[in-house]
C-alpha positions in Angstrom: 0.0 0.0 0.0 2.9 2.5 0.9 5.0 1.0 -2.0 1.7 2.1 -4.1 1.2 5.4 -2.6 5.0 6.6 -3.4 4.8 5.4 -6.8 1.6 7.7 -7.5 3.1 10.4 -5.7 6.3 10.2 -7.9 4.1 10.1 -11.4 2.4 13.2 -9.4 5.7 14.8 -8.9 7.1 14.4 -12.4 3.9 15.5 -14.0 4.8 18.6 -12.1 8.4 19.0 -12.8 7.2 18.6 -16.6 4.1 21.3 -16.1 6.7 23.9 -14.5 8.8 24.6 -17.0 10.8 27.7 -16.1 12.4 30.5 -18.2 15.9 30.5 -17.9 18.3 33.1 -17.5 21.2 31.0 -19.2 19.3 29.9 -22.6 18.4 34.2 -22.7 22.1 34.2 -22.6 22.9 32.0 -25.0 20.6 33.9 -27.4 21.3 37.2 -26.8 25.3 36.7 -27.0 24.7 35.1 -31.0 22.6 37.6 -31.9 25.2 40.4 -30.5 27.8 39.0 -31.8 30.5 40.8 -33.8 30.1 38.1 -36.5 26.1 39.3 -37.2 27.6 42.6 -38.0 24.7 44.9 -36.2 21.9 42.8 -37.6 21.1 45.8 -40.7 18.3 45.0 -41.8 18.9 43.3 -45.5 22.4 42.6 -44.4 23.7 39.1 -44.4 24.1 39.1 -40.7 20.1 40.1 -40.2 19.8 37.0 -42.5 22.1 35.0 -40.2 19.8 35.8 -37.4 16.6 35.4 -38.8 17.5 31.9 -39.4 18.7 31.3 -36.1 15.6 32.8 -35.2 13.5 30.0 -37.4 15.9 27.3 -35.9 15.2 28.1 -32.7 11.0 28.2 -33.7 11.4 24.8 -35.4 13.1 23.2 -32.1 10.6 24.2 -30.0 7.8 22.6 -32.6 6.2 25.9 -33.5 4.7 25.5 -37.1 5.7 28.0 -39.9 3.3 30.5 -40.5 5.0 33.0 -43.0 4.5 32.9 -46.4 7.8 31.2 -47.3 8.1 28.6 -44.4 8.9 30.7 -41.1 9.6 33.4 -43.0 7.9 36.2 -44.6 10.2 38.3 -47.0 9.1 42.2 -47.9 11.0 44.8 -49.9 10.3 48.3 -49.3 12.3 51.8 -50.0 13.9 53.5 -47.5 16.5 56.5 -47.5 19.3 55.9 -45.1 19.2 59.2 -44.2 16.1 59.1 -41.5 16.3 63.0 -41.6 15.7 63.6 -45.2 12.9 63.9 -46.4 13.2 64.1 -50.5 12.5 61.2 -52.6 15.7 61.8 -54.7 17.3 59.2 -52.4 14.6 56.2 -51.7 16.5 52.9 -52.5 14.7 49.4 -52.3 15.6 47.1 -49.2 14.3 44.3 -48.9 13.6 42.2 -45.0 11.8 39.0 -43.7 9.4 38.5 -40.4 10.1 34.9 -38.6 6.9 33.6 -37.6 5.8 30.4 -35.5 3.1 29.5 -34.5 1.5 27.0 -31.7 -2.0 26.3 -32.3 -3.8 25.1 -29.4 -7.5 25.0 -30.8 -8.5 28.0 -29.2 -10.8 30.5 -30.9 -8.3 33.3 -30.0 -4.6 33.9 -30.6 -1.9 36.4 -28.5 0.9 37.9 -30.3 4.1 37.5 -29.2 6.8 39.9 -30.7 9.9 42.0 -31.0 11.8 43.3 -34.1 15.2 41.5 -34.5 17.1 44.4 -36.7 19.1 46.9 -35.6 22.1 49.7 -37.1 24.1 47.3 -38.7 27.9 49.0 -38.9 26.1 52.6 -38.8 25.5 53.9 -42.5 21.8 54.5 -42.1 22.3 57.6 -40.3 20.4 56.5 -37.4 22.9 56.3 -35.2 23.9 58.5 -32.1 27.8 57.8 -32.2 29.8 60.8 -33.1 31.3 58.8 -35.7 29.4 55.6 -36.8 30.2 54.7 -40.0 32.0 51.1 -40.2 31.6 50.3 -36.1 29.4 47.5 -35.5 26.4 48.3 -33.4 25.3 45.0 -31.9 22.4 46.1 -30.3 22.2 43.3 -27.6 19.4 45.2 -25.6 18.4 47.2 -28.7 16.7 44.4 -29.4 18.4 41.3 -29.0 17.0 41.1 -26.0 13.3 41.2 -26.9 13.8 38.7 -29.6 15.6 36.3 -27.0 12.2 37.0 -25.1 10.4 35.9 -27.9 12.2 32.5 -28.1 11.7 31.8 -24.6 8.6 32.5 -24.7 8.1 30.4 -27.7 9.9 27.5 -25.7 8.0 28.0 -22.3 4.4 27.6 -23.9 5.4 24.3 -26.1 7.4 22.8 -23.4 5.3 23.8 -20.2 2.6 20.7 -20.2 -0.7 22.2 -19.8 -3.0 23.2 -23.2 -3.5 26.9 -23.0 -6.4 29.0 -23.5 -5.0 30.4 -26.5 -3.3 29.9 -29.7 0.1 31.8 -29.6 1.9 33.5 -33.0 5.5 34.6 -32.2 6.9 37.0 -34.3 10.4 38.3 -35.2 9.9 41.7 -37.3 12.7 42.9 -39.5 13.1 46.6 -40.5 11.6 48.1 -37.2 14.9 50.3 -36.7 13.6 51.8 -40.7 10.3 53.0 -39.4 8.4 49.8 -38.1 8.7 48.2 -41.7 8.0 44.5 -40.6 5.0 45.1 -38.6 3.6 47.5 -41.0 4.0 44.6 -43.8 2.5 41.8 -41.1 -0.2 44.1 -40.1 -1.3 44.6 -43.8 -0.7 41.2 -45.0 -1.7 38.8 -41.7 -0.8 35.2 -42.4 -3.8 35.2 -39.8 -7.2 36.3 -39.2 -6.7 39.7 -36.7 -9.9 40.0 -35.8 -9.3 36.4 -33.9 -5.9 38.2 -32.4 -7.1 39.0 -28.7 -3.9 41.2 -27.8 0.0 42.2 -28.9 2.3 41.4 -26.5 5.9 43.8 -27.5 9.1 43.5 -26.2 11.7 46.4 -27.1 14.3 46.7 -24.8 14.1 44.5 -22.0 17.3 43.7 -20.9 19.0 46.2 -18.6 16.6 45.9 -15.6 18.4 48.6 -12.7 18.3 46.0 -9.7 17.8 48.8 -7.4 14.9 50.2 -8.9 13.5 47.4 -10.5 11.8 50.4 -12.8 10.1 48.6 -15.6 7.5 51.0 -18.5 4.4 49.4 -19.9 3.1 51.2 -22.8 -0.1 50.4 -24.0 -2.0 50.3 -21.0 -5.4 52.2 -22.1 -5.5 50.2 -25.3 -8.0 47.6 -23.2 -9.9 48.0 -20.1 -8.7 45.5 -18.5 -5.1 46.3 -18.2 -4.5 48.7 -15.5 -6.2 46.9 -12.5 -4.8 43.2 -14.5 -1.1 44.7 -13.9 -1.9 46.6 -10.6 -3.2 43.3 -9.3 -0.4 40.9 -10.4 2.9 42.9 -9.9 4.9 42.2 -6.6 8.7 42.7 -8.1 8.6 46.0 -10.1 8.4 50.0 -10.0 5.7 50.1 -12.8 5.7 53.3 -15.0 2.3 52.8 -17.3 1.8 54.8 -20.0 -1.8 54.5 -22.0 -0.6 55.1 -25.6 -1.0 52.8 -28.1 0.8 54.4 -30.6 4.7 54.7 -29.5 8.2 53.9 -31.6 8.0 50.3 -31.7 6.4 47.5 -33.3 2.6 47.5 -30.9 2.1 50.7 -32.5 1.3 48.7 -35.8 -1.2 46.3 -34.2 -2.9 49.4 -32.7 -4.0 50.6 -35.6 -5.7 47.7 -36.5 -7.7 48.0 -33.4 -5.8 45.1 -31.5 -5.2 45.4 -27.4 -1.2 46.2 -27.0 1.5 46.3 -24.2 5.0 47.4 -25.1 7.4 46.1 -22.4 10.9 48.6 -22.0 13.5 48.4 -18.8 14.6 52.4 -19.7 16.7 54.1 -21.8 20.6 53.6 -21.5 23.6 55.5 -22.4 24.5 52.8 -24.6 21.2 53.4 -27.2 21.8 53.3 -30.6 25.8 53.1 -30.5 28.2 50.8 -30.2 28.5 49.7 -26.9 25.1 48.0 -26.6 26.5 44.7 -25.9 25.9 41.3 -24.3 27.8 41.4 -21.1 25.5 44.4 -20.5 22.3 42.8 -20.3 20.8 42.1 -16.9 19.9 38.5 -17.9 18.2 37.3 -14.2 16.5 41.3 -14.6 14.9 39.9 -18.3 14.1 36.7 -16.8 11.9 38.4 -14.2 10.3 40.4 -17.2 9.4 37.1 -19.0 7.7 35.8 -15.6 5.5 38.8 -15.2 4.4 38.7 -18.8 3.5 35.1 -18.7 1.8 36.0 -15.2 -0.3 38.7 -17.1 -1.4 36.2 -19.9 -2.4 33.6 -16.9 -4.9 36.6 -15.7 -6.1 37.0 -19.3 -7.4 33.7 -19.9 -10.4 34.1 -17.0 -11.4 37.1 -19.2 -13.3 37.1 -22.2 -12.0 38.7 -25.3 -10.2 41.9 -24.5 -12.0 45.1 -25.6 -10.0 47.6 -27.5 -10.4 50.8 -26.7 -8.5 53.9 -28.6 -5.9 56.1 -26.3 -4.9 59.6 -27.2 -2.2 59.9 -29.0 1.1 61.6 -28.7 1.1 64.7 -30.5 4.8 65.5 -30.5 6.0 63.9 -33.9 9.2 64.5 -34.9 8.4 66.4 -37.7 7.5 69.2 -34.9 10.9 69.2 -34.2 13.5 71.8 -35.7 16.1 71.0 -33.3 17.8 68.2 -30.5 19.2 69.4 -27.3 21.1 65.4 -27.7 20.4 64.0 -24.6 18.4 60.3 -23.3 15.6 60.8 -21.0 15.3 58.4 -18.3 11.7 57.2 -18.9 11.4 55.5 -15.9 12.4 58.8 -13.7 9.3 59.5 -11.6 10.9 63.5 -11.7 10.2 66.3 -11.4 12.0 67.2 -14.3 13.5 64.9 -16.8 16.4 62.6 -15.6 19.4 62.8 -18.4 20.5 59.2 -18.9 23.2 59.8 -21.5 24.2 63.0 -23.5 25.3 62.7 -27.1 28.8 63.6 -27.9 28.8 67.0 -30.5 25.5 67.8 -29.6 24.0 71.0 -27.8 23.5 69.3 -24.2 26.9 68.6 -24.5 28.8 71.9 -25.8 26.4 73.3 -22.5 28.4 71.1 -20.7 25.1 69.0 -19.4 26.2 65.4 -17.6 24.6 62.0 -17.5 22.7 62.2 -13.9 22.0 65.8 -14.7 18.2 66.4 -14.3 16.2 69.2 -16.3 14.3 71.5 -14.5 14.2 74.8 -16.7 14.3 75.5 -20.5 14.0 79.0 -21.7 12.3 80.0 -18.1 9.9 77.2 -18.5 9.6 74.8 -15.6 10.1 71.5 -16.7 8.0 68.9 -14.6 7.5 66.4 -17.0 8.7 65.1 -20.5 5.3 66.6 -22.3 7.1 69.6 -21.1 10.6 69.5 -21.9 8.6 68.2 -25.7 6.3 71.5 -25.8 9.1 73.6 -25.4 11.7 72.3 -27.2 9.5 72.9 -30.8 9.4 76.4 -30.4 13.3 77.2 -30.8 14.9 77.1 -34.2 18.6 76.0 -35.5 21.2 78.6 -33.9 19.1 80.0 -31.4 20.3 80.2 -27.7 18.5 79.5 -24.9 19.3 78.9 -21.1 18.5 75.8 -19.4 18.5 74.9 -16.0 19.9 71.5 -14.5 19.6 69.9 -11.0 23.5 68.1 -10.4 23.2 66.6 -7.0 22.3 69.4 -4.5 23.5 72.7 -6.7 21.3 73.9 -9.8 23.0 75.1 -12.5 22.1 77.7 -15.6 23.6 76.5 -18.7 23.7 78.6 -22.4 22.3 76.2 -25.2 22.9 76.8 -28.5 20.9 74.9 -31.1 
């Protein structure tokens, strides 16, 4: 009778060990250090190291048992025109790229399906422009938070729900985009050409950025938050680890923005900016790997709280109304957009830029700008539109415990 007892309890125990399958820290790692590898070359998108990683990507989809659903296999190839210049705006220099989006899917029988994503590209070795090195041209940008580690995410999130033992509520599409660095290319040409039915899509799940987690702060951003009704109090309710900063926006400068628009329920994951954005020294042995792996865990959390809901309703948000076309000049600094202020926390200042002729300093926080108080980063937006190239302006920083006036010159 005991001997019979211990032998249940062990096919108990293993049906559990099989049921609780865990994200791992170490096969992020692994991901993250291929695709930021010196060897991808930055990942540009219709380079041959962004073709390198997509089908590492597709690999990775295939061993986990996700079936294709591109249009070519995993894949889905686009061409498009883009002028690697982002700041001109003429025609005269359109040439034709052309990218693919890796897509898996695991269908589960389910009437609805979440979307799992994050774009894959990223500078290349610096000749679109786009970067924020003094010099970029020929340095290879590996981008290992920017966004290795969002499509890292996507993997393990592709391995966790095909490996975990229990039949989920939903059917689940994992996504790589290509291009997203160009001007959300990949999820534009998804989002248009759906190798599924949207309106069976019950929300986007993003990840841009996810990998340098502060451990002191624990400060993590969701954007996207009034795109459903439910969010708020779903993410209120389940979060015990992090210093949330929400932000209701569906529209934003990665890949949800494209699901938005098609009426879709978003969240955009982000761990804050970095002094390492968009230049070189974005690279693996500076990603908080345990910090991402606590991401993951509250993601999958979240979609656990989803499935005692019915279908998510979309709602619209309003809209940012500071597009960059507002903009005559850059002061060249990173806001820390996980500050909780007042005033906007500089997390990195751009070499050659006005911030930094001022003499403005990572740390530095922005309280005043052209006898403006700056509270908040609507603010510090409003007020920088109304000055044009060459004019000078004072600004007023908080360093520590002394304020100082600086003389900006755009």
């Amino acid at each position: 009778m005991r001997k019979s007892f211990l032998l249940a309890l062990g096919f108990v125990f293993a049906a559990f060990t099989i049921s609780a399958q865990e994200i791992s820290a170490e096969r992020i790692r692994k991901d993250v250090t291929y695709l930021a590898s010196d060897k991808l070359e930055g990942r540009g998108t219709s380079s041959k190291g962004e073709k390198k990683a997509a089908a590492y990507i597709a690999g990775e989809f295939k061993k986990c048992g996700l079936s294709p659903k591109g249009t070519e296999g995993f894949y889905q190839p686009f061409t498009f025109k883009s002028n690697p210049n982002p700041h001109d705006t003429s025609t005269a220099n359109l040439k034709e790229r052309t990218g693919k989006n890796v897509i898996g899917y695991l269908d589960n029988g389910a009437e609805y399906t979440v979307v799992i994503g994050g774009h894959y590209d990223h500078l290349g070795t610096g000749h679109d422009k786009n970067s924020l090195d003094v010099n970029p041209e020929g340095k290879v940008h590996n981008g290992a938070d920017d966004n290795a580690s969002g499509t890292s995410g996507v993997i393990e999130l592709a391995r966790y729900y095909t490996s975990n033992g229990r039949k989920e509520a939903f059917n689940f599409l994992f996504i790589c985009f290509s291009g997203e660095e160009l001007g959300l290319m990949g999820s534009k040409r998804f989002c248009e050409n759906p190798t599924i039915d949207l309106t069976k899509v019950n929300y986007m799940i993003n990840m841009d950025m996810i990998g340098r987690l502060n451990d002191s702060t624990k400060a993590l951003m969701i954007y996207g938050v009034g795109t459903a009704p439910d969010w708020v109090p779903m993410i209120n309710g389940t979060n015990t680890v992090f210093k949330i900063k929400q932000d209701s926006a569906g529209i934003g400068p990665s890949d949800q923005t494209s699901f938005y628009l098609k009426n879709i329920p978003v969240l955009h994951f982000f761990t804050g900016q970095h002094s390492d954005y968009h230049k070189p020294g974005d690279d693996a042995e500076k990603v908080n790997y345990a910090g991402e792996k606590l991401v993951l865990e509250f993601i999958i959390q979240l979609i656990d709280q989803t499935e005692k809901l019915p279908k998510l309703k979309f709602q619209q948000t309003k809209n940012p109304d500071m597009g960059r076309s507002k903009f005559k000049v850059t002061l060249g600094i990173m806001p820390d957009y996980t500050f909780e202020g007042p005033g906007l926390k500089i997390d990195g200042v751009t070499e050659g830029k006005p911030a930094a002729a001022a003499g403005v300093k990572t740390g530095d926080v922005l309280i005043e700008m052209g006898g403006v108080e700056i509270k908040k980063m609507g603010d510090y937006m409003a007020q920088l539109q109304k000055f044009s190239k060459g004019e000078t302006t004072t600004i007023k920083v908080q360093r520590g415990g002394e304020v100082l006036t600086l003389n900006v010159t755009f």
